[in-house]
Each structure stands twice: as structure tokens, then as C-alpha cells.
C-alpha distance (Angstrom), angle and dihedral (degrees) to the residues before:
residue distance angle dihedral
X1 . . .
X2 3.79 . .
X3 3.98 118.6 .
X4 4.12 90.8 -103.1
X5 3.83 94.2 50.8
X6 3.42 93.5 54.3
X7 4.11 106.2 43.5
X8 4.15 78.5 48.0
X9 3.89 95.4 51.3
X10 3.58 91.1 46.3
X11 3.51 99.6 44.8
X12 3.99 88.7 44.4
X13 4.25 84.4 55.0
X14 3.81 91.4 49.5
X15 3.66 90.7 44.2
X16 3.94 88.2 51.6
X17 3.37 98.0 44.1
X18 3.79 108.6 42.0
X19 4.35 116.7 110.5
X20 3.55 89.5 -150.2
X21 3.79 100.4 55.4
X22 3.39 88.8 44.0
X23 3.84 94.0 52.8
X24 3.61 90.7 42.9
X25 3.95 86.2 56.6
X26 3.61 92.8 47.0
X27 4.08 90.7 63.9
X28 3.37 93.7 45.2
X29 3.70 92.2 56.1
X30 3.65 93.0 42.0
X31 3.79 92.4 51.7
X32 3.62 99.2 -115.4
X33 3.67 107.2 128.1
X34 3.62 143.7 138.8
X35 4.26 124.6 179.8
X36 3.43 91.2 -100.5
X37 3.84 99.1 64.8
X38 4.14 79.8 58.8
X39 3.95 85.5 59.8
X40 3.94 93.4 46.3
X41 4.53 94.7 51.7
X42 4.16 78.5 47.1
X43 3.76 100.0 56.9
X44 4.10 92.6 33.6
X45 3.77 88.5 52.3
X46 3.90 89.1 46.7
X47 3.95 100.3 40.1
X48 4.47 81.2 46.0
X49 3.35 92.4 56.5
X50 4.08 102.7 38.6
X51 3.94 74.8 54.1
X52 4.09 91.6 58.5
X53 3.68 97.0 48.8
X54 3.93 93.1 48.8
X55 4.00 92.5 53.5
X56 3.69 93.0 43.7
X57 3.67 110.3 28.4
X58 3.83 122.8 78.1
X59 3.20 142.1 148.9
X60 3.99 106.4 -110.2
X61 3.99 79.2 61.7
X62 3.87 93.6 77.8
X63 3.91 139.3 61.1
X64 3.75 105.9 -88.4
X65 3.78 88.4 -8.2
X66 4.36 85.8 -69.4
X67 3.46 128.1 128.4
X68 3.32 102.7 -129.5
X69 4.37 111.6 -134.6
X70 4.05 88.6 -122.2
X71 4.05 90.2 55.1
X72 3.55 95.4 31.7
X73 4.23 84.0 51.7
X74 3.81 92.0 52.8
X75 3.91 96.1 45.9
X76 3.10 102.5 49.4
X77 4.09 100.1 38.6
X78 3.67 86.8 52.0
X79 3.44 100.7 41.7
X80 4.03 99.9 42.7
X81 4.16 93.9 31.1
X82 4.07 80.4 62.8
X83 3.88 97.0 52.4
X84 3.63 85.0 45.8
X85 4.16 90.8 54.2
X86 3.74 87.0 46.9
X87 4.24 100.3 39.9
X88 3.75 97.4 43.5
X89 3.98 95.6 47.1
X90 3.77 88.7 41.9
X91 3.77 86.1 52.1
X92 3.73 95.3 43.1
X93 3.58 95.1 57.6
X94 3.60 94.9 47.8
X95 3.74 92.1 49.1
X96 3.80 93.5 51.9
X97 3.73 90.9 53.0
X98 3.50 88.6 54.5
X99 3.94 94.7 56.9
X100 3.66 90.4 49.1
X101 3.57 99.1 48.8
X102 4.41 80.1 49.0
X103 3.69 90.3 50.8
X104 3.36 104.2 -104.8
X105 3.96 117.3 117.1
X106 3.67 93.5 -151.7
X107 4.07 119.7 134.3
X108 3.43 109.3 -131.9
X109 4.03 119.0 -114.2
X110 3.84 133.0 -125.0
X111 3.66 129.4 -114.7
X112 3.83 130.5 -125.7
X113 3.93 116.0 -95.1
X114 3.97 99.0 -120.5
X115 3.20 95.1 -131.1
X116 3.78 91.9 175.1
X117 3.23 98.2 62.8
X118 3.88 90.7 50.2
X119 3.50 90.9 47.7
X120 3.75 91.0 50.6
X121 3.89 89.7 58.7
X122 3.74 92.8 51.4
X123 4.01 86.1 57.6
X124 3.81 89.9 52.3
X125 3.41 104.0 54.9
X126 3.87 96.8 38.2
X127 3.40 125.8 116.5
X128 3.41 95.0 -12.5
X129 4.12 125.9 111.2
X130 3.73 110.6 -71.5
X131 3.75 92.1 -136.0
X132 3.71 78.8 59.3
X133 3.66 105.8 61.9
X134 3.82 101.4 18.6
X135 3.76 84.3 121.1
X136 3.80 98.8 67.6
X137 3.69 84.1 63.4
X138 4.41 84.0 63.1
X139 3.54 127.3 41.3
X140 3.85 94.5 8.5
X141 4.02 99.4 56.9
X142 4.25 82.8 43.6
X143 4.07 87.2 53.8
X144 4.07 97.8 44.5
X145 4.25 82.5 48.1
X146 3.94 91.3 56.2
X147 3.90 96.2 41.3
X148 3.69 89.2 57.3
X149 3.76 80.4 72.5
X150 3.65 95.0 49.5
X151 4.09 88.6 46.5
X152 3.81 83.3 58.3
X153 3.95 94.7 51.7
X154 3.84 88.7 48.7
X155 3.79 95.9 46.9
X156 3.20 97.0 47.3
X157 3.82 106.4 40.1
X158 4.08 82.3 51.5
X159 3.90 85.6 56.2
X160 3.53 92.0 54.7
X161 3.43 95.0 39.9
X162 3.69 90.7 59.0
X163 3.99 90.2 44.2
X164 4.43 76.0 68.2
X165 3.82 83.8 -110.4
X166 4.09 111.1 138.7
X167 4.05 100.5 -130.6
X168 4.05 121.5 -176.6
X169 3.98 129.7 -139.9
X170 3.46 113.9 -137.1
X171 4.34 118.7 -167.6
X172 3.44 115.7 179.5
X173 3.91 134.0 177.6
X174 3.78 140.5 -128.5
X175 3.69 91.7 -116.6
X176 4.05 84.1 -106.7
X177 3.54 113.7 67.9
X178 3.73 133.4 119.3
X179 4.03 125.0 -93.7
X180 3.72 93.8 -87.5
X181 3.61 97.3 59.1
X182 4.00 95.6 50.8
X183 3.63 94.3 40.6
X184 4.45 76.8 60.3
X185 4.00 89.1 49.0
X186 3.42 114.0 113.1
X187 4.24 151.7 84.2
X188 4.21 110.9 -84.1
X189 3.30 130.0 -166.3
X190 4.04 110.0 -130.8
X191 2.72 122.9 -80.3
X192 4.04 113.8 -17.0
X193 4.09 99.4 46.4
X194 4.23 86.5 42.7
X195 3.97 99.2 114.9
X196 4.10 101.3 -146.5
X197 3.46 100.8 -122.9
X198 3.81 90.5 49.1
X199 4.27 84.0 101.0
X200 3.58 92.4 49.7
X201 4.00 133.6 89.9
X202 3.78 137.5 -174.8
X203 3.59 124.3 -130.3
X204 4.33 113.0 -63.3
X205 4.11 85.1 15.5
X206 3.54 107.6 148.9
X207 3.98 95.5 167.7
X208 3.93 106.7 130.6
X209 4.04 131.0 -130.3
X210 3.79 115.2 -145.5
X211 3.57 138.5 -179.6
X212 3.73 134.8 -147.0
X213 3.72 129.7 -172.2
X214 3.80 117.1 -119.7
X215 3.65 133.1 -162.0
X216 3.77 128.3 -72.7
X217 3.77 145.5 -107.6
X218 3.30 137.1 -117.7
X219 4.00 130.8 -131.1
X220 3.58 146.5 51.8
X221 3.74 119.6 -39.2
X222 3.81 106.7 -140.1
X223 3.67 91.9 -156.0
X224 3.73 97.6 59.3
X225 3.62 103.8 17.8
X226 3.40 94.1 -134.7
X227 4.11 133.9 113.2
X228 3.97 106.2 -73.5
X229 3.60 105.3 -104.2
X230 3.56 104.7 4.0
X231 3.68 118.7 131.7
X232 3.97 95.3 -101.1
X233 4.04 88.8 51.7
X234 3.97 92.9 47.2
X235 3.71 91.5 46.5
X236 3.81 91.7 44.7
X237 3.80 93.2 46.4
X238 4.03 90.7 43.2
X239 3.91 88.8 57.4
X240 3.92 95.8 50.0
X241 3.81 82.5 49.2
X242 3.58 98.9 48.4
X243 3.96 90.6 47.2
X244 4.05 91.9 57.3
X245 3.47 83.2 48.0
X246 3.82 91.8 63.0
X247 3.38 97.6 31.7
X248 3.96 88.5 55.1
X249 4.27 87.1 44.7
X250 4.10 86.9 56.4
X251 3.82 90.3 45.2
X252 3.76 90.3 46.0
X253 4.13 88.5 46.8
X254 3.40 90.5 48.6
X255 3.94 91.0 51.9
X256 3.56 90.5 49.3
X257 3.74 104.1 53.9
X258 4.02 79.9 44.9
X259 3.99 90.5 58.1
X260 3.71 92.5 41.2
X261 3.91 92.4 49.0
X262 3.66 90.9 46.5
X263 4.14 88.9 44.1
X264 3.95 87.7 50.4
X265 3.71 94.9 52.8
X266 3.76 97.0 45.6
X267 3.74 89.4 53.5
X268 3.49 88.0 50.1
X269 3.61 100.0 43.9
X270 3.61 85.4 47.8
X271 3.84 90.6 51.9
X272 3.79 98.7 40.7
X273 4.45 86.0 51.5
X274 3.59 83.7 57.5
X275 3.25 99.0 43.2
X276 3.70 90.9 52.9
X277 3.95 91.3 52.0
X278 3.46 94.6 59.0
X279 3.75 93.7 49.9
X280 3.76 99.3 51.7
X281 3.51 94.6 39.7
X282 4.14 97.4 61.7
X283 3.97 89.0 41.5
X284 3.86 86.1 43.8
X285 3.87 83.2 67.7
X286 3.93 96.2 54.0
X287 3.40 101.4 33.6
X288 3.69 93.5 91.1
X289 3.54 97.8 56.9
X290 3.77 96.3 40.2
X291 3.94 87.1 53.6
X292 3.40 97.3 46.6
X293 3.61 87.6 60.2
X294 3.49 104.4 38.3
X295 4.10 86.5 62.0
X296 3.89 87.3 47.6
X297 3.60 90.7 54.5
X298 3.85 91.6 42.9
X299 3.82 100.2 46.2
X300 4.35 81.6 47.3
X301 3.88 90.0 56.3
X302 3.54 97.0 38.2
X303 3.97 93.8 -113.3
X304 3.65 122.6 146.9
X305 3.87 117.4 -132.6
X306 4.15 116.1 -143.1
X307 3.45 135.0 177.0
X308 4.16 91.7 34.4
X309 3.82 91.9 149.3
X310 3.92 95.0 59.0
X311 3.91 89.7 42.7
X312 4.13 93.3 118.1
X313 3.90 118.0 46.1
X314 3.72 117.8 -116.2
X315 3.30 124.4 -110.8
X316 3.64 100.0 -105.6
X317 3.77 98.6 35.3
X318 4.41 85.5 58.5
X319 3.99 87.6 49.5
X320 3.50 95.6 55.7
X321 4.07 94.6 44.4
X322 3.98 79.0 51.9
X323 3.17 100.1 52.2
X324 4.37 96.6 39.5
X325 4.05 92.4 45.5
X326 3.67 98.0 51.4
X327 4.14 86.3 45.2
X328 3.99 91.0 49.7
X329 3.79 92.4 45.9
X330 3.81 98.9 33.4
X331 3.86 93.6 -122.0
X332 3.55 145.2 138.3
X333 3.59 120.8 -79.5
X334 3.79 90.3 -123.5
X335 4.06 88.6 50.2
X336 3.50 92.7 53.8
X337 4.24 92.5 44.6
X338 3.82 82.6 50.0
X339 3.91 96.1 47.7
X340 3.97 100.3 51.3
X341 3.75 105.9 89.7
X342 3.86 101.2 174.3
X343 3.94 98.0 75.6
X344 3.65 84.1 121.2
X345 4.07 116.2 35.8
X346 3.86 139.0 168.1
X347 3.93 135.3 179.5
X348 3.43 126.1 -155.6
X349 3.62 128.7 -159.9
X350 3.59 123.3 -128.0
X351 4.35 125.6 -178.1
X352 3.77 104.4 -112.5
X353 3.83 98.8 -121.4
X354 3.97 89.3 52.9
X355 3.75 100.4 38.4
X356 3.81 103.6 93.1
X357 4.48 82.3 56.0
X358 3.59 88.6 46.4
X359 3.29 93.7 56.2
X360 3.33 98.3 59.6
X361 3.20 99.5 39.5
X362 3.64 87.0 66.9
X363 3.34 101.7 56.5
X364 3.80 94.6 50.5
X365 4.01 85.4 53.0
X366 3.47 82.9 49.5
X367 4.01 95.4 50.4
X368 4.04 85.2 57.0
X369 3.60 93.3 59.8
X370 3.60 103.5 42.9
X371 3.59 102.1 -100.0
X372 3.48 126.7 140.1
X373 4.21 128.3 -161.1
X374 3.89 96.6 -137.4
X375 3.52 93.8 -179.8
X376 4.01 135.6 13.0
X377 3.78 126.7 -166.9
X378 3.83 115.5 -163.7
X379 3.85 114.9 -162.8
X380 3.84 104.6 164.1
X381 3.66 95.6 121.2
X382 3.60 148.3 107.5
X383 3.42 122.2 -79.9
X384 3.99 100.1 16.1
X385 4.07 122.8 131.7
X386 4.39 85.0 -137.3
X387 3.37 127.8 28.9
X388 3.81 118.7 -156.5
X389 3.68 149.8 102.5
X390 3.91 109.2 -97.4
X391 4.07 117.9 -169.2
X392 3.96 129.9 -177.0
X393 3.67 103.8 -153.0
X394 3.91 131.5 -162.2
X395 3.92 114.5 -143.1
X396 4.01 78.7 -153.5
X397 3.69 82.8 -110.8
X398 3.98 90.3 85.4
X399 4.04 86.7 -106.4
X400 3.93 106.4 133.6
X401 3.27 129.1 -154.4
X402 4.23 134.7 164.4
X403 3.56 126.2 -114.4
X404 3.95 122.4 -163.1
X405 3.76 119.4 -163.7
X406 4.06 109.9 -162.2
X407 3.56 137.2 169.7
X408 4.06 109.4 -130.7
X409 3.95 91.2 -107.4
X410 3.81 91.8 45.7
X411 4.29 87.2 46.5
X412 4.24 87.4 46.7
X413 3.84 89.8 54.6
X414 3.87 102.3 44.0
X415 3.98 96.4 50.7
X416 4.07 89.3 34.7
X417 3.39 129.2 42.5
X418 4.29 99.2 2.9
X419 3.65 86.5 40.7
X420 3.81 80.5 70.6
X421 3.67 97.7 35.2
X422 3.56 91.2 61.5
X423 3.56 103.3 45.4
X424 3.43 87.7 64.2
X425 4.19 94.3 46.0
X426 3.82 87.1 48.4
X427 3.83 96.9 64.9
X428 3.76 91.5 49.4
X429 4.07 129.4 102.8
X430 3.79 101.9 -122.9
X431 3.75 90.1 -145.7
X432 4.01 101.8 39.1
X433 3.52 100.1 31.9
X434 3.95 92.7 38.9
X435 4.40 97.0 136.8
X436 3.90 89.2 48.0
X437 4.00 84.8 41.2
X438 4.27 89.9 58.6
X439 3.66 101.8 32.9
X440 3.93 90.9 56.9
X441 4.09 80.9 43.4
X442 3.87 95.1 45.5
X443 4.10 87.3 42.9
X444 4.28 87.7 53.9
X445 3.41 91.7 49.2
X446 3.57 96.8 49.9
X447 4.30 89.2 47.7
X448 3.71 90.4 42.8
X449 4.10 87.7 46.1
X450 4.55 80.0 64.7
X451 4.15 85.7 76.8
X452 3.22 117.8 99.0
X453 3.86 116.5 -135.0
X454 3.97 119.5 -115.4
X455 3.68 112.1 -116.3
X456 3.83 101.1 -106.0
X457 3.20 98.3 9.9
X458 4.14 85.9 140.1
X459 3.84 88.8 82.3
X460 3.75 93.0 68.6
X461 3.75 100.0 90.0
């Protein structure tokens, strides 16, 4: 079972099977509510789920003990984003109780995820020790649960406020809290008396935020038209509310799957570097010896070796082949690490009339030191965008490197003129861009089409 499975099953069981969400439920059901019941779900939701990360997170559970900022993303979106589902509805319905039982038949409105300030958490406990940030997993994911509740309060005496209704904010305190917090105590009229930290709260703060609904005014509302407060202005003002609402939900949606995108391909990126590291370093450690005999073998056949300088991959070039082969063939990043054999890569340069000999010559030289040509690809023919002789060989070690066998006229067209050709094809979207795509195709066919063909060359196979 992966890690966000689990913290949701056993959150799910301790929602399920707690008395005191259930009785809480039961009085909202039943109609007997008061703000402060709103308060109470929010810091049991908070305090249950601070309780599931500390049984099952720990630190021999991560890379290097680190939360990586993908996992740490998904955790804490799911895990929050569901205590926000639960708080604000909870909330909600207690609030529109509240303006029925004051006369006013007005639902009550949801507040805004804050997505910033979850997103802000992710960033502190990323890639940093576990030990390190364990708290933020405590106190912190209890605080974001209770200020749910005071989102609601300021969402929805805004609403009314805007409906020309006169709404108050209410924060009271536990009877125990520090100076700050009573000097914050009080009744405000919204929105002028409403001090502006009166929605805020310091670490262990259990003060509470409530709103009541206050009378209403009188007049025409210039943005409707219609009588201030009459049913035909409410209804009119509660649809233009209800459409930012959902034009705000898209936006946020949007700027979700943006953040998870940009998550996934940081953890990939991050992945795919690694990746790379690991694969240059172990051929870094042969490459010596398989060069050294390579030139041997090329000086002995009277071959000409090119391109020595760019015989290992970079770094960067290696992620990025990672990272585009395991997209085209919809594999794993380790799959597609495994799959590329030409990390390191030579060419040798062979006269046309003795190239076919060469060849051969080669692979017998090769058969004396234990290597073995697992796999030959013979372009020299008609028709094709490169011409060449590509090899994968195994250092009978299972280190493989690529071997190219040119002729110097098939060498001066590949890194000249069809270098060029197919920069330009590479860039291209084989489907929208398909009559650039085949012209730059058709055009490296006919350069390629210049090279002559080595006598023999059908033997090569």
C-alpha cells in the first residue's frame, strides 16, 4: 500500500469511528447548533490527523531520511484539501442554521481553500531532514484545520455584507490564552470595527472566530437594480456570488494540475539527473581501458578515430534522453536509463575502397579481446536520411558502448550539412508540422544519397 493510501485509510477509520464526530454530527442534523461546535469538528479533525502522520510517518520511510517536494506535495494536498472538504461544509451548515434561526433565509457560502498557505508548508518540510520538520506535521496541520472555520466567518460575513446586511465578528477565548489573544476578544461590527489580526492565531491558539448576521438596509442596490434586500436582489446577488465562486474553483483547478505537473517533472528531473550520475560514473571507470584499445585496434587497421572528445555523454544531454525515451515509450525512468546503450560512443573512419576489410578486421581484433558486436545496424543504402554502420558492443564485462564505422564522405555529411537538416526536423511536431517534417526528410535523403556505397558493403549484417 503506497504512503497516501494508507494515511487516507486510516484517517477515513478514525473519522468513522470517533464518538465525538459522530455526536457533533448528530446536532448538526438535529438543528441544534451554535459557532462553536464548528470550532470543536475543526480542532478534532486537526488533532486526528496530526495523530495519523505521527503513527505512520518516520524518517527511515524516505530517501536519505528527506521528504522529497513531489511526496511532500501529494501528502499534504491530499491530506489537508480533505479536512478542508469536511471543515468548510461542516461549517457551512452550521452557519446557515444560524441565519435561519436569525430570520434570514440566506444559505451560507464557502470559503476559498488557501492553497498558499498549504503550498507554503509543502516548501518547508521539503528536502530537508525528517527529524527536522516532523513538527509541521503537529501543531501546524491542527492550526490550518481551525482557520478553515475562521475562513468561513470571513466569507460569509463579507457575503452578507455585500447583500447591505450589517453582520458582527465575534472572537472569543478559552479563558487561558496569552495577552495577544484577549487584547483580540471582543464583538465587531463588519467590516470597519474588525481589528486585522482578529482571523489570525499563534501556535496552540484555540480562541474561536464567529459570525453573526445583523440587520439589513434599506434602498436601491445599483448593481442589481432591484430593492436592497428583497428576495429578487438576494437571489440576484447570490447568483453573481455563486458564479465567482466557480469561476475561482476552475482557476484554482487549473492551478492545481499546473503545480502537480510542475511537481511531477521536478521529481522526475530530479530522478532522471540521478539516474544519469550513476550511469556515467560506472562507465567512467572503464572507459579508459576500452579507449585505449579501441585506438590500438584503429591505428592496427589503419582507421582513423574522430569525435574522441565527445566520446561520453554529458550529464545533462543523458538526463534529457532519460527523461524523452521513457515519455515516447511510456516507461519507467529506470527502464529508459537501462535501455540507452550509447552513453559512451566512438566512430572510426575507414577509406571507402578498404572499408568492407576493415570491418572485419575489427571484429576479429575484437574476438581476441573478448568483445562481442551484440548488435549491428547497416545503413549504406539507397534511400536512407544517414548512412553508416552503427554497432553496440559488449566489453564482455556487460559495459556497452557504440561503435560507428564511416567512410570520410559519409563522416563530412553527417556532422555537416544533415547535422543541420536535422536540427531543424527535431524541433518539429510529427503530426502538426508533418510537410516541414518530409521536406527536411526528403532533403536528407537526397544529401545522404551524395555517399558513395562501399563495394561489399552487403556483407555487414
Amino acid at each position: 500500500m503506497d504512503i497516501i493510501s494508507k494515511l487516507r485509510d486510516e484517517f477515513n477509520n478514525k473519522y468513522t469511528n470517533s464518538s465525538k464526530i459522530k455526536n457533533l454530527v448528530e446536532k448538526l442534523e438535529n438543528g441544534d447548533v451554535e459557532y462553536g461546535q464548528a470550532h470543536e469538528f475543526a480542532i478534532e479533525l486537526g488533532e486526528m490527523l496530526a495523530n495519523v502522520f505521527k503513527e505512520n510517518l518516520s524518517v527511515d520511510m524516505f530517501p536519505d531520511g528527506k521528504i522529497s517536494y513531489g511526496i511532500a506535495d501529494k501528502i499534504l494536498n491530499e491530506t489537508l484539501g480533505k479536512n478542508y472538504d469536511l471543515i468548510s461544509d461542516y461549517s457551512r451548515d452550521i452557519q446557515t442554521i444560524i441565519n435561519k434561526k436569525a430570520g434570514f433565509n440566506i444559505k451560507c457560502v464557502r470559503a476559498e481553500k488557501n492553497q498558499s498557505r498549504i503550498d507554503n508548508m509543502v516548501k518547508k518540510v521539503s528536502d530537508d531532514n525528517f527529524e527536522n520538520v516532523q513538527w509541521m506535521f503537529d501543531e501546524p496541520v491542527k492550526n490550518f484545520s481551525q482557520s478553515i472555520v475562521d475562513d468561513t466567518v470571513k466569507a460569509n460575513a463579507d457575503f452578507q455584507y455585500k447583500l447591505g446586511m450589517q453582520p458582527k465578528i465575534i472572537r472569543k477565548s478559552t479563558g487561558h490564552c496569552c495577552d495577544w489573544c484577549e487584547a483580540l476578544v471582543g464583538e465587531y461590527d463588519y467590516p470597519y470595527e474588525v481589528p486585522p489580526d482578529v482571523y489570525r492565531r499563534h501556535r496552540f491558539c484555540r480562541c474561536t472566530v464567529e459570525h453573526r448576521p445583523g440587520g439589513k438596509k434599506v434602498g436601491t442596490n445599483i448593481h442589481t437594480k432591484k430593492i436592497m434586500n428583497s428576495q429578487e436582489d438576494i437571489d440576484e446577488r447570490i447568483r453573481r456570488y455563486e458564479k465567482e465562486i466557480k469561476e475561482n474553483e476552475i482557476t484554482r483547478e487549473k492551478r492545481k494540475s499546473e503545480r502537480i505537473k510542475k511537481s511531477e517533472e521536478f521529481e522526475n528531473n530530479k530522478k532522471a539527473t540521478h539516474l544519469a550520475s550513476k550511469r556515467i560514473q560506472e562507465l567512467n571507470e572503464v572507459e579508459p581501458s576500452i579507449t585505449s584499445n579501441l585506438k590500438e585496434i584503429s591505428k592496427k587497421t589503419n582507421g582513423k578515430m574522430v569525435g574522441l572528445e565527445y566520446r561520453l555523454k554529458s550529464k545533462e544531454s543523458l538526463t534529457r534522453k532519460i527523461l524523452s525515451d521513457a515519455k515516447e515509450a511510456d516507461i519507467s525512468l529506470e527502464s529508459a536509463s537501462k535501455n540507452i546503450k550509447d552513453i559512451l560512443r566512438y566512430t572510426i573512419v575507414y577509406d571507402e575502397k578498404d572499408f568492407v576489410k576493415s570491418y572485419f578486421d575489427v571484429i576479429d581484433d575484437f574476438n581476441k579481446k573478448g568483445y562481442n558486436t551484440i548488435r549491428i545496424k547497416n545503413t549504406f543504402k539507397d534511400g536512407q536520411v544517414y548512412k553508416g554502420v552503427n554497432t553496440i558492443v559488449d566489453d564482455g564485462n556487460g559495459n556497452l558502448f557504440e561503435l560507428q564505422y564511416h567512410t570520410p564522405k559519409s563522416i563530412e555529411v553527417k556532422e555537416g550539412g544533415l547535422h543541420t537538416l536535422y536540427e531543424q526536423q527535431r524541433i518539429l511536431d510529427k503530426i502538426k508540422d508533418i510537410d516541414e517534417y518530409n521536406k527536411l526528410k526528403n532533403d536528407m535523403i537526397e544529401l545522404s544519397n551524395t555517399i558513395p556505397i562501399p563495394d561489399g558493403i552487403e556483407r555487414i549484417k
